[in-house]
C-alpha positions as CSV (number, residue, x, y, z in Angstrom):
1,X,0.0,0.0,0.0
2,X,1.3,3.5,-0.6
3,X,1.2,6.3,1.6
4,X,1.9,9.8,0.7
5,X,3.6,11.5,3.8
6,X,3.6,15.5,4.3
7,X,6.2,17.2,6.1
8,X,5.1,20.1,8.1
9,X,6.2,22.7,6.0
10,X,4.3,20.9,3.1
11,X,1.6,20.3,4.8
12,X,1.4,23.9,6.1
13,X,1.5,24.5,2.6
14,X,-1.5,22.5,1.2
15,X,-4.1,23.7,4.0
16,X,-2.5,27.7,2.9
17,X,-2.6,26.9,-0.7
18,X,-6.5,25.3,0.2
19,X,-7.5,28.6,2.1
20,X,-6.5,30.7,-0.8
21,X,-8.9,29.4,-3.7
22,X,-10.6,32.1,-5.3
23,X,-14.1,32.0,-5.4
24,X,-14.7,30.3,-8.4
25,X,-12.3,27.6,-7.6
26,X,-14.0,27.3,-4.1
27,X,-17.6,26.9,-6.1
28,X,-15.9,24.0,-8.3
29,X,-15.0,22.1,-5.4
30,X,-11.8,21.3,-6.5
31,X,-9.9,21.8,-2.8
32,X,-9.2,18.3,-1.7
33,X,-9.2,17.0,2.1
34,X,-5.2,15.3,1.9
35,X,-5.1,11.5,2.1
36,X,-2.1,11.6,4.0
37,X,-0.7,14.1,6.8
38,X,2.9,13.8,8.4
39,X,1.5,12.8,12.2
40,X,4.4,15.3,13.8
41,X,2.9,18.2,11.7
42,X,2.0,21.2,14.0
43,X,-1.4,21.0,15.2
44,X,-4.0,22.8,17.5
45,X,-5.6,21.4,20.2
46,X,-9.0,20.7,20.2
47,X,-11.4,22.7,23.1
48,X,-12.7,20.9,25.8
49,X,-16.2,18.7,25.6
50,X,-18.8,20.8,25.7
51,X,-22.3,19.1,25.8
52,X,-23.3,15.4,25.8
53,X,-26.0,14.8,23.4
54,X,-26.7,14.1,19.9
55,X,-27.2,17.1,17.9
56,X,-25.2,19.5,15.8
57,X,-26.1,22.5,14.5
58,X,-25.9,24.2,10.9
59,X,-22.8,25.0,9.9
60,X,-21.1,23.2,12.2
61,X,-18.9,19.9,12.5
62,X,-18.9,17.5,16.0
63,X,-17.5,14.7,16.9
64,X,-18.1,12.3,19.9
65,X,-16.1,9.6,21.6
66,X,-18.7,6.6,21.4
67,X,-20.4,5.1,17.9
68,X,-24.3,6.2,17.6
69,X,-22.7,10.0,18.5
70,X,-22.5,9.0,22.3
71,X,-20.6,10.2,25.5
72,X,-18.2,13.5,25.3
73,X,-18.7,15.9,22.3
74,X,-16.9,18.9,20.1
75,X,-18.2,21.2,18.2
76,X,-15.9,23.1,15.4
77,X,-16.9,26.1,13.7
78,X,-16.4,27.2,10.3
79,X,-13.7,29.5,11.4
80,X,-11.8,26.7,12.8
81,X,-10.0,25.0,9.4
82,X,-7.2,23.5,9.7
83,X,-5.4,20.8,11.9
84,X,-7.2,19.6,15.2
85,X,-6.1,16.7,17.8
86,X,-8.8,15.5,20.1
87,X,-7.6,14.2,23.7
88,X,-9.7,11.0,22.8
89,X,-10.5,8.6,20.0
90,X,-12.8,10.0,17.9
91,X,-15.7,7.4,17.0
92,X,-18.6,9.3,15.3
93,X,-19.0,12.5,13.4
94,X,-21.9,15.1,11.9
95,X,-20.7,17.5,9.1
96,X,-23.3,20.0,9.0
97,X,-21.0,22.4,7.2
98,X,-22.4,23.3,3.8
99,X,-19.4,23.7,2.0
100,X,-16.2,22.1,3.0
101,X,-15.1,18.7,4.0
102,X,-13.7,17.0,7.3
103,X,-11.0,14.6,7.2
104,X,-10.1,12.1,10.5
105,X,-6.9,10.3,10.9
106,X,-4.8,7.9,12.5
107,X,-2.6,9.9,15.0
108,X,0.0,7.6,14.3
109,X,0.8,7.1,11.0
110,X,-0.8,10.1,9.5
111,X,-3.9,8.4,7.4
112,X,-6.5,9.6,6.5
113,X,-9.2,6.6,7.8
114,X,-12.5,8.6,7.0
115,X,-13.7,11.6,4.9
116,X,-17.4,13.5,5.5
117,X,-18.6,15.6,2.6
118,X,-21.1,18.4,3.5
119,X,-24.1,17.7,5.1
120,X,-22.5,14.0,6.1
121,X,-23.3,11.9,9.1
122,X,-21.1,9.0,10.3
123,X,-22.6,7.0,12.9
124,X,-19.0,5.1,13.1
125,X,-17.9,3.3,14.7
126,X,-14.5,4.7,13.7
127,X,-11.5,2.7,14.1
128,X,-9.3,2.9,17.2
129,X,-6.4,5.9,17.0
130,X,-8.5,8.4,15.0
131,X,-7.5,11.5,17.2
132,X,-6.4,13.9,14.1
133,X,-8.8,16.1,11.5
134,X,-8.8,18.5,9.3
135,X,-11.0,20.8,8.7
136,X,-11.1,21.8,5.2
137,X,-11.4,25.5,3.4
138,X,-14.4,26.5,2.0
139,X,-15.4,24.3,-1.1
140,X,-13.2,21.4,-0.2
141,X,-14.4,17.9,-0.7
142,X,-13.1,14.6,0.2
């Protein structure tokens, strides 16, 4: 199996060169969530849970710890693209963004395991060591 591997600067580079479609481009959908990340690549951390229940809002992506969207929850806003590690395995996901895509990975290798399109829900379960995902710019797709 291959594997494409980002370094950081690289990566850095794809989620700037993703953020800077024009607004055609952005319409197309031609941004792509990567397939790979390099795991060591600089991250933010992701906020503390906030509420434990089911829903998610418009124009918003959560996550959840447990399959069926069960136990602790995040919610991301649009504003918060880019690179995100959760303290805890991430097992189910809602993307109720309307235009741009989420990608989860394996913290260790740097894989992307699953992709939501807009308006995507993914009951999971997820596999173990998903902890990684990035948010994509507006009019990215998996």
């Amino acid at each position: 199996m291959k594997t494409k591997v980002f370094s950081a600067l690289g990566f850095a580079a794809l989620i700037l060169a993703s953020l800077a479609l024009t607004p055609a481009a952005a319409q197309a959908g031609s941004a792509r969530i990567p397939t790979a990340i390099d795991p060591s690549a600089v991250r933010q951390l992701a906020p503390d849970v906030t509420v434990l229940d089911a829903t998610c809002a418009d124009l918003r992506a959560c996550i959840w710890e447990n399959a069926n969207y069960g136990g602790s929850k995040l919610v991301f806003l649009g504003s918060d693209e880019g690179l995100w590690e959760t303290n805890f395995p991430i097992r189910s996901a809602k993307n109720h963004f309307n235009n741009r895509a989420v990608g989860f990975y394996n913290i260790n290798t740097g894989e992307r395991v699953r992709c939501s399109n807009p308006n995507t829900d993914r009951p999971g379960p997820f596999p173990d060591a998903i902890r990684l995902l990035v948010i994509g710019g507006a009019g990215s797709r998996c």
